[in-house]
The first five atom37 places (N, CA, C, CB, O) and aatype in JSON, in Angstrom:
{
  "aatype": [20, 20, 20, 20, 20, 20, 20, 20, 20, 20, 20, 20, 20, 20, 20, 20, 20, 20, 20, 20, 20, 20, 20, 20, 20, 20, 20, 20, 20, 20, 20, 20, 20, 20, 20, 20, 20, 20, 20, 20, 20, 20, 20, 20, 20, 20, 20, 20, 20, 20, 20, 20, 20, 20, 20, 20, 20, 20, 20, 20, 20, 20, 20, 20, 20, 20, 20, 20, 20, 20, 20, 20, 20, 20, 20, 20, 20, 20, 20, 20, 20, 20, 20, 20, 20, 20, 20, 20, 20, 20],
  "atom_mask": [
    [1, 1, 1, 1, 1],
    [1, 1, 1, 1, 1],
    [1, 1, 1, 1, 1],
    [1, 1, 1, 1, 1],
    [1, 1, 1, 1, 1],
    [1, 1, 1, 1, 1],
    [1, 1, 1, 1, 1],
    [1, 1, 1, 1, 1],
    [1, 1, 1, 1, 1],
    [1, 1, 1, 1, 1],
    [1, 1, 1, 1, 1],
    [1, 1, 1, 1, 1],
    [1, 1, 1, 1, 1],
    [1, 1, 1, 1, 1],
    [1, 1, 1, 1, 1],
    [1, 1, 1, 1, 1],
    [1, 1, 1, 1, 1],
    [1, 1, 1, 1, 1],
    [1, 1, 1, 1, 1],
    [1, 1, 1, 1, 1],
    [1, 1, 1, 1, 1],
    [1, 1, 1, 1, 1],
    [1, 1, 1, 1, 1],
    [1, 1, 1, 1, 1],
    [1, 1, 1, 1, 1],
    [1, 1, 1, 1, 1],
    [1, 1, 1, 1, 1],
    [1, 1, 1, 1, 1],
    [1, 1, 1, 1, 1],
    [1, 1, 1, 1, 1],
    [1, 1, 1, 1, 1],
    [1, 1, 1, 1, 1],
    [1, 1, 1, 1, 1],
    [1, 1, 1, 1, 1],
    [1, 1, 1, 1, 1],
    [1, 1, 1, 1, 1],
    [1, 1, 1, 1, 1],
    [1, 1, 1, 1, 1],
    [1, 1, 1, 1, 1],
    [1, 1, 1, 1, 1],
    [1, 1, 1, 1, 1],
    [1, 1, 1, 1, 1],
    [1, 1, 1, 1, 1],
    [1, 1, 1, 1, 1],
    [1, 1, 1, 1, 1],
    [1, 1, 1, 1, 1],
    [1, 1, 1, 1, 1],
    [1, 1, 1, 1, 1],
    [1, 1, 1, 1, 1],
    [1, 1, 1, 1, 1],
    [1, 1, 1, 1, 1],
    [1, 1, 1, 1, 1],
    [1, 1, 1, 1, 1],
    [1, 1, 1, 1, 1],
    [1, 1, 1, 1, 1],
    [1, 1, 1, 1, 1],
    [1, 1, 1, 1, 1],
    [1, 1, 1, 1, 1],
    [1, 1, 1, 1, 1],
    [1, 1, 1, 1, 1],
    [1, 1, 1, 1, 1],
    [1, 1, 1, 1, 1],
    [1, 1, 1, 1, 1],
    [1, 1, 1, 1, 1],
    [1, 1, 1, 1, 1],
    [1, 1, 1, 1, 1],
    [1, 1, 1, 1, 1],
    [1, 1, 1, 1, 1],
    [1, 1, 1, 1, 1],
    [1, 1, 1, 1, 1],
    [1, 1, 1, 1, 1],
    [1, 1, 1, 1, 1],
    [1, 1, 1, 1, 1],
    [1, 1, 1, 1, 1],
    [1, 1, 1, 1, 1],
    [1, 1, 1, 1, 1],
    [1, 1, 1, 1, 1],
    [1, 1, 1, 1, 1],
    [1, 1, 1, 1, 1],
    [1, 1, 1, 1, 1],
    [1, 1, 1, 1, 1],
    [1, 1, 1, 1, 1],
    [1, 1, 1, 1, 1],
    [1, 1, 1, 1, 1],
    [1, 1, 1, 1, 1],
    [1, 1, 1, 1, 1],
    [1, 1, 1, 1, 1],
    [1, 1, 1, 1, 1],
    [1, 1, 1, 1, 1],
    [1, 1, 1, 1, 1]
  ],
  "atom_positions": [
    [[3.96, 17.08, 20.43], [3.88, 16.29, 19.22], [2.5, 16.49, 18.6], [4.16, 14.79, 19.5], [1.47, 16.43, 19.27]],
    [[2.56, 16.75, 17.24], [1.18, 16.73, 16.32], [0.53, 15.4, 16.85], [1.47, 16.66, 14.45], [0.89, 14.93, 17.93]],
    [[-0.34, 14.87, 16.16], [-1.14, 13.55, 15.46], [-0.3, 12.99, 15.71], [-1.63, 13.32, 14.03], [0.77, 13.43, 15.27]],
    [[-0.27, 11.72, 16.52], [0.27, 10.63, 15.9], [0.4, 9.81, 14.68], [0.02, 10.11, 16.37], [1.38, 9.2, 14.26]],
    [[-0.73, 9.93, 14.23], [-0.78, 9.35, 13.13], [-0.13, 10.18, 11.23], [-2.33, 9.05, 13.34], [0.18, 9.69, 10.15]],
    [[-0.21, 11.42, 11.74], [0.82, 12.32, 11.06], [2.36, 12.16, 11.56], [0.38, 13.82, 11.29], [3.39, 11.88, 10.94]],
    [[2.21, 12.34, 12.36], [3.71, 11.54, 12.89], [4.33, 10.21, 12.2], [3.5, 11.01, 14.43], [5.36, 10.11, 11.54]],
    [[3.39, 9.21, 12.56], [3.96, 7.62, 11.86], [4.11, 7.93, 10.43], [2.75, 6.13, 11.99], [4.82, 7.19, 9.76]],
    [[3.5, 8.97, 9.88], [3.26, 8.71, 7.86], [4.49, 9.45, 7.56], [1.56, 9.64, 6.8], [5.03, 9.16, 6.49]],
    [[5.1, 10.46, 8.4], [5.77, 11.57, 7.93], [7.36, 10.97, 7.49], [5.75, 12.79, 9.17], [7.83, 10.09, 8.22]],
    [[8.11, 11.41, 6.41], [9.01, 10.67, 6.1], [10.44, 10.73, 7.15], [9.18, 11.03, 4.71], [10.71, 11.65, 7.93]],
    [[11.08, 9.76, 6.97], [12.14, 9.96, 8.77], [13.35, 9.06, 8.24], [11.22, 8.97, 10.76], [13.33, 8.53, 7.14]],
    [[14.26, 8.97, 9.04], [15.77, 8.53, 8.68], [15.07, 7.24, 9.35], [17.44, 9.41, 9.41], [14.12, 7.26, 10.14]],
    [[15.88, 5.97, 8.77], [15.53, 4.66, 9.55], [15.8, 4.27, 10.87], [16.02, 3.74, 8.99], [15.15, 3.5, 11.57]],
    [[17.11, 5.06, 11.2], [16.93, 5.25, 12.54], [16.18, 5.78, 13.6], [17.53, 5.55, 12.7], [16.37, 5.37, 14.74]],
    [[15.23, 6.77, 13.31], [14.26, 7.44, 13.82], [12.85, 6.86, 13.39], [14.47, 8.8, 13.45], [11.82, 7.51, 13.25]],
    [[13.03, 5.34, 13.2], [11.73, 4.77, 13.5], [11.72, 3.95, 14.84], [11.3, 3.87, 12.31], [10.66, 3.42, 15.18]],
    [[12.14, 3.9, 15.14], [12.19, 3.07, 16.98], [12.12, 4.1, 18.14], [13.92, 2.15, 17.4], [11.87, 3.76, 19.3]],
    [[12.3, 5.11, 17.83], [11.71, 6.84, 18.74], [10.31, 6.76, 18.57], [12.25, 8.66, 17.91], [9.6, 7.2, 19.46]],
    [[9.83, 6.27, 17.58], [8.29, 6.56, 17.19], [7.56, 5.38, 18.0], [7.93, 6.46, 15.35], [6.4, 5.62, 18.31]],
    [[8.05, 4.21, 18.36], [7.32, 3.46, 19.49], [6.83, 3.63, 20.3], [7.62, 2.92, 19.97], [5.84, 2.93, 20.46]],
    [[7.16, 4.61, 21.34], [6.68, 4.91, 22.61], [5.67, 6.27, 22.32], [8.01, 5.19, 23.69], [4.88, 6.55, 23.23]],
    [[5.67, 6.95, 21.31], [4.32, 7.9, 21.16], [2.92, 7.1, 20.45], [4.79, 9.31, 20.06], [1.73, 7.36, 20.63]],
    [[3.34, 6.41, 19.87], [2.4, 5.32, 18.96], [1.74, 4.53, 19.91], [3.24, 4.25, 17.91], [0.51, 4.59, 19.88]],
    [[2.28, 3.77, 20.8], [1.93, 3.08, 21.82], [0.85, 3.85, 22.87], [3.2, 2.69, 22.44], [-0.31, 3.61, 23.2]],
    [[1.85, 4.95, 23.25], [0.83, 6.4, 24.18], [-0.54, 6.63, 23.99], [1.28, 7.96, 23.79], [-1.47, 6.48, 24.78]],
    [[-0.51, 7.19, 22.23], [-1.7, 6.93, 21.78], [-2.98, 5.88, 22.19], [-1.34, 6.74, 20.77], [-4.06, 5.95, 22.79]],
    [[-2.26, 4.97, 21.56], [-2.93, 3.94, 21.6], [-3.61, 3.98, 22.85], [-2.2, 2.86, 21.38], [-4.82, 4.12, 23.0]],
    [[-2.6, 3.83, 23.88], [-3.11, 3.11, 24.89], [-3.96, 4.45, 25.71], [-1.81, 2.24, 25.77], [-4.86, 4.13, 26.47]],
    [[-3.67, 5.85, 25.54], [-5.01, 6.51, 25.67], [-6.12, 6.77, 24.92], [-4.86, 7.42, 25.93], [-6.92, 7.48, 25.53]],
    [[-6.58, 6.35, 23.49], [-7.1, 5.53, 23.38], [-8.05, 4.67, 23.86], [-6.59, 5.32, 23.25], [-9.23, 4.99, 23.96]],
    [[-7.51, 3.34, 24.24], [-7.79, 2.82, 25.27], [-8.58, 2.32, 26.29], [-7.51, 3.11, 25.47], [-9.36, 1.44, 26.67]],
    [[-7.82, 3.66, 26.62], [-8.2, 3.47, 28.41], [-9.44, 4.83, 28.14], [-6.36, 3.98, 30.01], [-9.7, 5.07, 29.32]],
    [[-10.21, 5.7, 27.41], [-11.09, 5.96, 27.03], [-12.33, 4.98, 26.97], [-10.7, 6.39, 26.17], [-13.51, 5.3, 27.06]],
    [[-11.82, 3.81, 26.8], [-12.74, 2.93, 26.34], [-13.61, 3.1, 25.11], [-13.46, 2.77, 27.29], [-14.71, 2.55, 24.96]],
    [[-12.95, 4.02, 24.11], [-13.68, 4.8, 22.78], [-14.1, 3.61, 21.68], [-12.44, 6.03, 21.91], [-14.16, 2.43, 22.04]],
    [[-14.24, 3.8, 21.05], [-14.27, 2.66, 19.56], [-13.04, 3.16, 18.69], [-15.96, 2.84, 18.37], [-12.85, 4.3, 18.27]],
    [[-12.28, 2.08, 18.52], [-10.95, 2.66, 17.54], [-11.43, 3.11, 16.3], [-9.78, 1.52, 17.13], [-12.38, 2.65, 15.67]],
    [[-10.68, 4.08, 15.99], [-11.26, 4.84, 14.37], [-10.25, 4.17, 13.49], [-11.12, 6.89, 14.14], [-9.34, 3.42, 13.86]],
    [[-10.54, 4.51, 12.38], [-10.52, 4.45, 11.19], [-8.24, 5.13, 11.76], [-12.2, 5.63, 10.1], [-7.32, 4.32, 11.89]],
    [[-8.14, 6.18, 11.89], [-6.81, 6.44, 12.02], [-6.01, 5.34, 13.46], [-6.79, 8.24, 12.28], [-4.87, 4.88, 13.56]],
    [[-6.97, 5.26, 14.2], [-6.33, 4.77, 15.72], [-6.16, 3.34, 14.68], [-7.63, 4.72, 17.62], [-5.52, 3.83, 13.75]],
    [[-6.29, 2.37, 14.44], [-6.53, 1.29, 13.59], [-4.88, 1.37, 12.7], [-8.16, 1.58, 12.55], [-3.96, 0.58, 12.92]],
    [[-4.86, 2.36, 11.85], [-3.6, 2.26, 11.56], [-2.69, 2.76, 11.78], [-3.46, 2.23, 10.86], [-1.71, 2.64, 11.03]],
    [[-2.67, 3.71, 13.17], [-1.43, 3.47, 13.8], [-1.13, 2.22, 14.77], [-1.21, 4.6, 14.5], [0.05, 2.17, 15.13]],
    [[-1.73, 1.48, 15.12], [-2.06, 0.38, 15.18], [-1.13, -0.4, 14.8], [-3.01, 0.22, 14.66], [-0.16, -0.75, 15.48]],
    [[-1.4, -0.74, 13.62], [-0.45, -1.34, 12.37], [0.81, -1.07, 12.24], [-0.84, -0.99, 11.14], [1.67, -1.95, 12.26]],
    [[1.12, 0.43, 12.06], [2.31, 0.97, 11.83], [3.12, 1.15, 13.17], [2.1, 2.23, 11.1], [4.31, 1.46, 13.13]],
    [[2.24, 0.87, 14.77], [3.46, -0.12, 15.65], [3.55, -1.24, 15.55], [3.47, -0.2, 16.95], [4.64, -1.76, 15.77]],
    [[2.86, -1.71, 15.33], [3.31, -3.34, 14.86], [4.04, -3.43, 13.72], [2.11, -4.32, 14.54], [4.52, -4.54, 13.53]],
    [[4.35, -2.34, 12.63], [5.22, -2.68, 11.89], [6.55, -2.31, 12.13], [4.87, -2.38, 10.88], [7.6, -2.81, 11.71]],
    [[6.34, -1.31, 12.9], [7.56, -0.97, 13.78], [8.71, -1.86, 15.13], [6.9, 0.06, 14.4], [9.9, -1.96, 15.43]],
    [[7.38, -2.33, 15.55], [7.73, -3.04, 16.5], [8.91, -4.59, 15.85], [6.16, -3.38, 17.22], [9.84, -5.17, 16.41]],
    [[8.38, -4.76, 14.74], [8.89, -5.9, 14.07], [10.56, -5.53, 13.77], [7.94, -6.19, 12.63], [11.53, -6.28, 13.9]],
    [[10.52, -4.01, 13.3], [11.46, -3.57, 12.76], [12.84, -3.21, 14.22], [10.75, -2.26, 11.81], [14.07, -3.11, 14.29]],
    [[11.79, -3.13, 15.06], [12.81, -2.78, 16.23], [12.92, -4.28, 16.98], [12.16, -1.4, 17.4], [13.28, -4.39, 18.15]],
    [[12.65, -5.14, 16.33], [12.88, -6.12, 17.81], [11.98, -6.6, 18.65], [13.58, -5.53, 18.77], [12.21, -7.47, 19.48]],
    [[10.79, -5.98, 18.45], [9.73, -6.56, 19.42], [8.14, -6.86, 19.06], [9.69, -5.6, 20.52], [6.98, -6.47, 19.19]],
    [[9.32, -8.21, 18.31], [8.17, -9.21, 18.01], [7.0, -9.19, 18.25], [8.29, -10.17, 18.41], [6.01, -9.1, 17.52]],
    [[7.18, -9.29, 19.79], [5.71, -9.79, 20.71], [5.0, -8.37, 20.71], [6.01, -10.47, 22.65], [3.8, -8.17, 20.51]],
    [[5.79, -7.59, 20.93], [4.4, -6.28, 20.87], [3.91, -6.54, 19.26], [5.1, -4.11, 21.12], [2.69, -6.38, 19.22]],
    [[4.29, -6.79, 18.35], [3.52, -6.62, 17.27], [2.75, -7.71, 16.98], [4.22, -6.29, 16.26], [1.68, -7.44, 16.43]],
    [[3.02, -9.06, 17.22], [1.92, -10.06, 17.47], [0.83, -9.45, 18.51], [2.57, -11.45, 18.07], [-0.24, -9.08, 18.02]],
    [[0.98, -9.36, 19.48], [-0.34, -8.5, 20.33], [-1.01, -7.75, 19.24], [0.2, -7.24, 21.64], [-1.99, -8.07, 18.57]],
    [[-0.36, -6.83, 19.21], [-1.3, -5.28, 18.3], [-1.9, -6.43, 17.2], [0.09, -3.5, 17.21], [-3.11, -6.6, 17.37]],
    [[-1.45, -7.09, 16.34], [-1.8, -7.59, 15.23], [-3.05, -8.6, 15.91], [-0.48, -8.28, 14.38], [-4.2, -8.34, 15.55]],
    [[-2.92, -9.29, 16.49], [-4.05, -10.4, 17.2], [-5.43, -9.56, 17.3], [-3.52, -10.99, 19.0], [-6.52, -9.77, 16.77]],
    [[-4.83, -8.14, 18.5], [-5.78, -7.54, 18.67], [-6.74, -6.89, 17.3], [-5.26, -6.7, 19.53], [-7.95, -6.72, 17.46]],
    [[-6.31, -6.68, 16.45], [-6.95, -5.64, 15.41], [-7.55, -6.77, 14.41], [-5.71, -4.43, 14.58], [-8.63, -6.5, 13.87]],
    [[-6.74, -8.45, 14.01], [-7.72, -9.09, 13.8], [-8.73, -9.71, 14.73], [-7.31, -9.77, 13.21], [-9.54, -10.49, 14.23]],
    [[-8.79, -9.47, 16.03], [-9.83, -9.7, 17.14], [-11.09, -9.05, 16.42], [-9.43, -8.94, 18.72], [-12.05, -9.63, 15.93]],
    [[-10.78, -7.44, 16.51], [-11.37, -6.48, 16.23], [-12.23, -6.33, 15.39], [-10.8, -5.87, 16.11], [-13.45, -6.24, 15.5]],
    [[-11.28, -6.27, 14.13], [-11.63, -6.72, 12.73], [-12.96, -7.46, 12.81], [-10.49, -7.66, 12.09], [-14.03, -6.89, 12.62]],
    [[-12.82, -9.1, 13.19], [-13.63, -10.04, 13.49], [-14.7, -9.47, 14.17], [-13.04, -11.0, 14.15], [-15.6, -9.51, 13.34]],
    [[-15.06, -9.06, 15.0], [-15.93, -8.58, 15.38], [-16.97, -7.67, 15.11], [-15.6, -8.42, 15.9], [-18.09, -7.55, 15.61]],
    [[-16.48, -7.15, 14.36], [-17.09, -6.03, 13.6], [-17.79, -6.62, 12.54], [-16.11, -4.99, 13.08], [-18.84, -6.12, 12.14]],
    [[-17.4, -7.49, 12.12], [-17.88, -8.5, 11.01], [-16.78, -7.86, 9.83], [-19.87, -8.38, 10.55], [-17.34, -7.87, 8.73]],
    [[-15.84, -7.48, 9.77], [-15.04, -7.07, 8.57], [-13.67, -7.97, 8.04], [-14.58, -5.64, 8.93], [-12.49, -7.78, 8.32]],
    [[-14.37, -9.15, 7.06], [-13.51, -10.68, 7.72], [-12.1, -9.96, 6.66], [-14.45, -13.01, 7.07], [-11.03, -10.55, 6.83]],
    [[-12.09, -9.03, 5.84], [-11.3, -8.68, 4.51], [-10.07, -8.37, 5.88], [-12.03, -7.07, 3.13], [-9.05, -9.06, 5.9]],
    [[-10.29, -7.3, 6.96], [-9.48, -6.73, 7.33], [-8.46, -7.77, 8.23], [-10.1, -5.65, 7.88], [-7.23, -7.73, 8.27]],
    [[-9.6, -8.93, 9.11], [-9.42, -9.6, 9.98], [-8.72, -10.86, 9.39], [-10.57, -9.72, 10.65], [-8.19, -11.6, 10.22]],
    [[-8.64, -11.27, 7.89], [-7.91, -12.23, 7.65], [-6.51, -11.16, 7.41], [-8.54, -13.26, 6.4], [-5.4, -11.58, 7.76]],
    [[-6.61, -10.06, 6.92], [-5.1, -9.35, 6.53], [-4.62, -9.06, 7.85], [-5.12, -7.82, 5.53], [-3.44, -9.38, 7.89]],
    [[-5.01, -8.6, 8.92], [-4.22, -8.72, 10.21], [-3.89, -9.97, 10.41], [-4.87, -8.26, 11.39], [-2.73, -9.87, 10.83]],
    [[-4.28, -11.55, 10.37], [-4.33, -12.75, 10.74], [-2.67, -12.89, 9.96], [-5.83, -13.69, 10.21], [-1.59, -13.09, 10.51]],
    [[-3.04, -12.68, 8.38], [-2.07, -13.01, 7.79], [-0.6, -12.28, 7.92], [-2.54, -13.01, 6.7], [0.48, -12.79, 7.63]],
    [[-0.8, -11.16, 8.34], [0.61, -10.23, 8.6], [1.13, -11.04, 10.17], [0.15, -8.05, 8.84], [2.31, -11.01, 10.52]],
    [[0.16, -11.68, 10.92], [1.04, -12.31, 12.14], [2.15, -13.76, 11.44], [-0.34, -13.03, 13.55], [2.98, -14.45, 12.04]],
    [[1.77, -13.78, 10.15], [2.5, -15.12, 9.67], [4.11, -14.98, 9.71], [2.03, -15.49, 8.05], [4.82, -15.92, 9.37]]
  ]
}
């Protein structure tokens, strides 16, 4: 597989967005376990499993991802990003 994050943008049948969970996640979570600083792309694939996750059924993974990135957000001092993650958990 390319990029993940070329992956999540690339256009796909609606059914072939719940295949894209478990490489998005992969990412992520190597990533991770790097212990790196999330970039600017890791950040919104991020998002786009949590928007996925919503779309497939699993709620709770996308509340996590979303908590985490306004955690993040917050921390960084970037309150623009950290109230729009806050608010997408609504």
């Amino acid at each position: 597989m390319s990029h993940p994050f070329g992956e999540a943008e690339s256009p796909h049948e609606p059914s072939q967005g719940c295949e894209l969970l478990d490489p998005l996640a992969f990412h992520l979570e190597s990533r991770l376990n790097e212990q790196a600083d999330l970039t600017v792309d890791d950040q919104l694939i991020a998002e786009r499993l949590a928007d996925l996750s919503v779309i497939c059924g699993q709620a709770e993974t996308a509340q996590s991802v979303l908590l985490g990135l306004a955690e993040l957000s917050w921390s960084r001092g970037d309150d623009f990003l950290a109230v729009y993650f806050s608010l997408k958990l609504v």
